[in-house]
N, C-alpha and C positions, 0 to 999 in steps of 0.2 A: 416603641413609643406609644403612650396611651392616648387617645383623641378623643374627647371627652363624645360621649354619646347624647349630652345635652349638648347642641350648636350653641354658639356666642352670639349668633347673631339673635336677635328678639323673636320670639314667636308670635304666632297669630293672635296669641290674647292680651301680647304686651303691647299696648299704644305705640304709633309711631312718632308719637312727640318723648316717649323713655326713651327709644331709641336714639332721636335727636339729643336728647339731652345726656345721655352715656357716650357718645361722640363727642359733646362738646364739655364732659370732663374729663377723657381720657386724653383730646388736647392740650386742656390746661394741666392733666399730668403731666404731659412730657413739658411744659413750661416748666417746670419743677423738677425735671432734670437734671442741671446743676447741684440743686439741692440734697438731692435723694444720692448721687453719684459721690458727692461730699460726705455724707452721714455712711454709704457704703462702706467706703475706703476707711472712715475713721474705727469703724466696729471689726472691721476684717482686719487689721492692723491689731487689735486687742486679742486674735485667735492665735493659740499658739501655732506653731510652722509657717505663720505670717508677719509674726513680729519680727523685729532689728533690721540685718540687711538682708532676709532672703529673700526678699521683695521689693524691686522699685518701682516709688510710689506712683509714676510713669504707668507702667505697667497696670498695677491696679484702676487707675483710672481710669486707662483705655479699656478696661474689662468690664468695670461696671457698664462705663455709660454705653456701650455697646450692648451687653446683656440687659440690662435694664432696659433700652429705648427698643430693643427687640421684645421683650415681653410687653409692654405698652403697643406697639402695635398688633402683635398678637392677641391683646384682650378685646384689641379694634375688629380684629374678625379674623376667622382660620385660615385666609388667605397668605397668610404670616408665617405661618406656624414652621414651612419647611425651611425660610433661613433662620429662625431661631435656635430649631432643632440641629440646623448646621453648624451653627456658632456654639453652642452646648457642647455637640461632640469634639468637636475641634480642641475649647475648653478643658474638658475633662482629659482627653489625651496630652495636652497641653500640662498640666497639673502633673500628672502621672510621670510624666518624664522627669520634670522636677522636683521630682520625688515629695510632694505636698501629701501627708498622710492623709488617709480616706476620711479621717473624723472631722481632721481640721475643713479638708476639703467642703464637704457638706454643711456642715457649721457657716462658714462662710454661703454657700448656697441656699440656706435657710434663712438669710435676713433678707431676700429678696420681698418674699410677702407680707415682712411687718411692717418695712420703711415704704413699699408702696402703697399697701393698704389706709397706714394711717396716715400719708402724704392726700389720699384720694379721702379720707375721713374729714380730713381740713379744708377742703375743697369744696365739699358737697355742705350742701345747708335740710334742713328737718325737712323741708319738703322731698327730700332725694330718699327717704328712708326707707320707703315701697322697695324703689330701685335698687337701692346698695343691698336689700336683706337678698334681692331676688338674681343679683349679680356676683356675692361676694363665692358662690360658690364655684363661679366659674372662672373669677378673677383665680382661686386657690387652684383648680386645674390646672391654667396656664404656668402659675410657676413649677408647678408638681411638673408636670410635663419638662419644662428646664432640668428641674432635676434630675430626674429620670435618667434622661436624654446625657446629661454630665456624669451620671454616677455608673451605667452601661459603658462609655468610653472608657474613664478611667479603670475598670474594672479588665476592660478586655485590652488595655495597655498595658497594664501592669502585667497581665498574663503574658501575654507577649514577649515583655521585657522580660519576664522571667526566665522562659521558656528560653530567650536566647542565652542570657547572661549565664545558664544553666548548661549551654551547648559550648559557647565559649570556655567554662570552664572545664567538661570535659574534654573539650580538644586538652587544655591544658595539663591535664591528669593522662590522660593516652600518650600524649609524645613523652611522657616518664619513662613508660614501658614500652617505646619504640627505639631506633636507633638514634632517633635524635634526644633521648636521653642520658647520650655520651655525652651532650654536649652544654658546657657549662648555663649558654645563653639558657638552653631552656631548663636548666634547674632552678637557674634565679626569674626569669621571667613566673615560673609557679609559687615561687617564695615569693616574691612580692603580691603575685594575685590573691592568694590566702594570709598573707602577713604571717609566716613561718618561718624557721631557718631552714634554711637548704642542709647547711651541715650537721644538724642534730640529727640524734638515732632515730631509726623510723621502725616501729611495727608493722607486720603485716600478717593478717589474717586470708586463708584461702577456703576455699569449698563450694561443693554441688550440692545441688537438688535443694533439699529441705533445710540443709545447714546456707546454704548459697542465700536463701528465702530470708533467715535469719539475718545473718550478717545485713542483706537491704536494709532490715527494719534499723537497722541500727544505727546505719550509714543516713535514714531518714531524717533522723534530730540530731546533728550534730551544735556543739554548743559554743561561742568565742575556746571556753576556758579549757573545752575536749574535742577538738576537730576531728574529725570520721571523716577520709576522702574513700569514694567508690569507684572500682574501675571494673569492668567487667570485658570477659576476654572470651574466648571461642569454647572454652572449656570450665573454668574456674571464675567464679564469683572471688575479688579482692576486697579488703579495706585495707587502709592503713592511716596511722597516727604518728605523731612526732612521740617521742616517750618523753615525758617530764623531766629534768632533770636530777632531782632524786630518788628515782626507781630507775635498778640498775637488773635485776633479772627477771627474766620474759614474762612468770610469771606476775611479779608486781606492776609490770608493763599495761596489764590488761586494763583495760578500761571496763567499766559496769557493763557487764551484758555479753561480753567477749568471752566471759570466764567462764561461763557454762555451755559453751555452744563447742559440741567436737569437729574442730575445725584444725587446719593447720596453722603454725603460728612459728613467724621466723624476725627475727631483726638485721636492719641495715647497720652498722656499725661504722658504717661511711656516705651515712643521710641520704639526700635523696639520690647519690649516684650509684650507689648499692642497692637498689629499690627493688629493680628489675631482678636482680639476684638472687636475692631476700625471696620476692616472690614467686621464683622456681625453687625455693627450697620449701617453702610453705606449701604449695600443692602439692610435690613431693609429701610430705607428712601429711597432708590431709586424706590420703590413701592410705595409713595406716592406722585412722581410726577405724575403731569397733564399737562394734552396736552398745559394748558394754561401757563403752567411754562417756564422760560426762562433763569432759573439761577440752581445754586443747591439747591436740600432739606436738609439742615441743621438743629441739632437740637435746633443753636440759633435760627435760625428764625422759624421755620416749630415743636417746641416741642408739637404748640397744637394742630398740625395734627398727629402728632407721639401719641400722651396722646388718641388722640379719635379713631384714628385707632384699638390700645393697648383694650380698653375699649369696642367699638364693638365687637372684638374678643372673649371677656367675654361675652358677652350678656348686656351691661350694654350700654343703647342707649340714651346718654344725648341731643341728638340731639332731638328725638321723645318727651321726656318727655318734653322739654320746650317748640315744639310746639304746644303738646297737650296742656300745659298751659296756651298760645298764643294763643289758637285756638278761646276765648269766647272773641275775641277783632275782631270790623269790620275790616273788609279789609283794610278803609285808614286809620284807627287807628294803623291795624300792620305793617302796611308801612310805617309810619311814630314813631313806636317805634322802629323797626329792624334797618332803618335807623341813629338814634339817638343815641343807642345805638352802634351801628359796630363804627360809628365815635366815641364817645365818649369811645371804648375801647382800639383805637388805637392812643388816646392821654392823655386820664384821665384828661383832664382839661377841666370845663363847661364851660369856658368863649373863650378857641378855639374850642369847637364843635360849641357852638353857632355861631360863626365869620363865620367857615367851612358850616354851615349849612344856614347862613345869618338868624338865627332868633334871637329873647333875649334870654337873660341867661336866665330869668323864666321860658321861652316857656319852655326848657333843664331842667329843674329842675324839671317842670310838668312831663314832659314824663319820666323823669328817677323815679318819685316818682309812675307813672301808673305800669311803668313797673315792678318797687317791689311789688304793689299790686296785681297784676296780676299774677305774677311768685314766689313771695316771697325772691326772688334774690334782697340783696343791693348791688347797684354796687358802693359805697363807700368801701366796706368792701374785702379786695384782696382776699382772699379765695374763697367767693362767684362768684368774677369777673370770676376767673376762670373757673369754669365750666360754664358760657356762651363763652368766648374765646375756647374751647375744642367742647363744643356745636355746634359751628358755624365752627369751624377750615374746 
């Protein structure tokens, strides 16, 4: 609170009959009273967030004439000041809870100094004019100070509020991915808090460190029309999203800003009770990006790095076994069937590797027929295909 460093009381050069005579108009201010607490209420009623019924008229009146008759004695001397200062904060907290937006709020605490100032203008007569020039700045402190005093409260209620409303909600986002997210109560108790469906598909993005960094920033502005929920767990950074109704694969799922971050990236396909699942398969993948990735791992696109990772961890190294098979071929011989083959896995048509590759179709028909002798792999035959797709993944 600021405390004006000019006192209100009169100094040594101002006569003690100013003095007398600023006492006995700030008197007949508060006789006017009624008046000024009338004019209040009718101006603050034309502010929006205080028009119709969010405010009874009750209310406001008991607000002014209590603020108001406190700053009137306040201008009476600094002995005042600390139940004014009281009634302000109280006020502003007051406000904040009822959610009365910060502009309207002030707005309304800005007509305090016109309606008393020109209520004390009607008052005073041409000989008061010394006085009101050498007063009116002190008179503007004392409301300054009100506000002040109102616009710090509300500021650190709001914080408050936030901060909790911000806690409550992630309680409600962690019991998703605890055990009591088996249980119906609390999938619908989160659909209701966020105004969501429990049963619609939900994304979920995973990752650490720098990608985990990302994902926050994302999770920061979430919008009505693109909800971003954050959850963050002992090892993995989450978000997740309902997916829109018409985007049906992972990748059209992604929201702005999702799509370029190598993260892992999985869906519920049984809303929010599948979440927890969803997001042990998404950290899962987020361990199989590479530095050289630029999007998410997904297991549409990325199943045959998920299948060869999976299979490694068994011992089972399809990778080793078909180079060892590759190994009785020269150098530009397995150069030229690695090649032929990666392309021709990634379209299954010999007549666009061959174009891709600028050679004949026969050329493509030779190498892929070397290449079954060699390895015993048909790569006409989709089962076979696979385990070279996994192989190479």
């Amino acid at each position: 609170m600021h405390i004006p460093s000019v006192p209100l009381r009169p100094s040594r050069d101002e006569p003690e009959a100013s003095e007398g005579r600023w006492v006995l108009l700030v008197t007949e201010l508060k006789g006017r009273l009624p008046a000024m607490q009338k004019l209040f209420v009718e101006r603050v009623q034309a502010i929006a967030g205080y028009s119709g019924d969010s405010f009874a008229v009750e209310e406001l009146e008991n607000s002014a004439v209590v603020s108001i008759g406190l700053i009137l004695n306040s201008m009476a001397g600094e002995e005042h000041y600390p139940r004014m200062v009281e009634f302000a904060t109280g006020l502003g907290a007051r406000r904040a809870r009822q959610g009365v937006a910060a502009e309207a709020l002030m707005s309304a605490v800005r007509l305090d100094f016109p309606i008393i100032w020109s209520t004390l203008l009607r008052l005073s007569t041409p000989a008061d004019a010394s006085l009101m020039a050498s007063r009116a700045e002190d008179v503007w402190r004392v409301v300054d100070d009100y506000a002040s005093a109102i616009h710090s409260s509300y500021l650190s209620t709001r914080v408050a509020m936030a901060q909790q409303e911000a806690g409550v909600k992630q309680e409600f986002i962690s019991a998703l991915f605890s055990a009591q997210g088996r249980h119906v109560e609390t999938r619908e108790r989160f659909a209701r808090a966020f105004d969501v469906n429990a049963d619609a598909q939900y994304a979920i993005a995973a990752g650490k460190g720098r990608r985990a960094e990302e994902l926050r920033k994302l999770a920061a502005f979430p919008t009505p029309s693109n909800p971003i929920f954050l959850h963050e767990s002992a090892d993995y950074t989450y978000v997740f999203w309902p997916i829109p109704e018409l985007k049906f694969g992972t990748q059209d799922a992604l929201p702005t800003g999702v799509a370029t971050i190598p993260c892992g990236v999985a869906v519920s396909a049984d809303g929010l009770m599948g979440l927890a699942s969803a997001a042990r398969v998404a950290a899962a993948l987020s361990e199989l990006a590479k530095p050289t990735d630029h999007a998410p791992v997904t297991v549409d696109k990325h199943w045959a790095r998920l299948a060869r990772t999976r299979l490694d961890e068994t011992g089972v190294d399809l990778r080793a076994l078909l180079e060892l098979q590759l190994g009785s071929c020269r150098a530009e011989e397995l150069e030229r069937l690695r090649e032929t083959v990666t392309c021709f896995l990634l379209n299954g048509n010999v007549a666009v590797t061959a174009e891709t590759l600028f050679c004949h179709r026969n050329t493509i028909l030779n190498r892929l027929r070397r290449f079954k002798e060699v390895t015993g792999i048909d790569l006409t035959v989709p089962t076979e295909i696979a385990r070279v797709v996994i192989a190479w993944a």
